[in-house]
N, C-alpha and C positions, 0 to 999 in steps of 0.2 A: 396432560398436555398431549393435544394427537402430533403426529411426524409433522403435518403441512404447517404445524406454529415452528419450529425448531429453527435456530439458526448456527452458525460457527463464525465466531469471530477470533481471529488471529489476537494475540496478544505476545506480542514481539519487545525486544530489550532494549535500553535506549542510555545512551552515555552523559546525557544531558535533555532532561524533561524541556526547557527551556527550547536548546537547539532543533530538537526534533517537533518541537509546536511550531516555529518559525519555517522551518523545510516544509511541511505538510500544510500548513493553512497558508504561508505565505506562497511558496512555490506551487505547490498540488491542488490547492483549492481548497481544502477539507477546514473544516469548522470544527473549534476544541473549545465551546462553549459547554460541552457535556460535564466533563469532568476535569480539573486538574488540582495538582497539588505538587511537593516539592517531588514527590516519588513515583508520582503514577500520571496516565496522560491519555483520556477518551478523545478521538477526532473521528468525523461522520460529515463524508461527503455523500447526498444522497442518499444510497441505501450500508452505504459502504460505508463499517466500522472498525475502528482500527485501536486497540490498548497497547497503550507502552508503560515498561514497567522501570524504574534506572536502575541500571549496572555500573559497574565499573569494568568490570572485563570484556575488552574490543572483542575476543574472538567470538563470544556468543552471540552478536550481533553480525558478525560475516560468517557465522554458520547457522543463520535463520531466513525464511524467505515465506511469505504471503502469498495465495494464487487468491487472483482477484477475476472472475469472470462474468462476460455479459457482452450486449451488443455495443451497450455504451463507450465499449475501450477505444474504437476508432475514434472518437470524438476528442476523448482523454490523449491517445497517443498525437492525435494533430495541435491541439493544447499546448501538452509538455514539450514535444518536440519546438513548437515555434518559440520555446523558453529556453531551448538547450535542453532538456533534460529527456532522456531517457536510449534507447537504443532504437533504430528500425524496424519498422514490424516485420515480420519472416513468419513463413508459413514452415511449422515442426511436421515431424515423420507421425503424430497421432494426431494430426488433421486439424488443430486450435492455430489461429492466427494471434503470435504472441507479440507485445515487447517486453521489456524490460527498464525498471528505476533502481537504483539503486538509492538511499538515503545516504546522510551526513557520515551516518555509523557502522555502513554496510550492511545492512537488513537489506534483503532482494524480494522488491516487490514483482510478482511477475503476473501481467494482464493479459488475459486469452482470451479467445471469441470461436465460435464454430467457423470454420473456414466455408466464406462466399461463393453460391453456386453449389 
């Protein structure tokens, strides 16, 4: 397999396989026709793949976070935003124009883009 096939897909924790297919496909857009079952949870908006595995334990899921990047995020952050969901985009001190979602469960997704100009 050369480096240019290679991907990384986050595989993040989830308190309820159910609730977090509901968040993500109903809220975010993302399709979970990939995979699911009572424990495990594939959703793929695009090129953007996301696994959730269920836990029981909240704080694993507020000590984990996804960086999701591309130009697509403006598009994504005017979306979410006209849904309520997410924070303002703000330009960071290493130059990615970000926002931020947070899920049901506290997973912190965080979307950046090279900053414009």
């Amino acid at each position: 397999m050369s480096e240019a096939s290679l991907e990384a897909i986050p595989v993040l924790p989830s308190l309820s396989i159910e609730e977090t297919r509901a968040f993500y496909c109903d809220k975010l857009g993302f399709d979970a026709r990939l995979y699911e079952d009572e424990n495990y949870l594939i959703v793929r908006r695009g090129t953007v793949e996301l696994h959730f595995w269920l836990t029981d334990e909240r704080r694993l899921c507020e000590m984990t976070s996804a960086y999701i990047r591309g130009e697509a995020i403006g598009a994504w952050h005017m979306e979410f935003r006209a849904k309520g969901i997410g924070t303002p985009m703000s330009v960071r001190p290493w130059g990615m124009e970000e926002f931020y979602v947070h899920d049901p469960h506290g997973n912190l997704l965080r979307f950046g883009r090279p900053r414009p100009g």
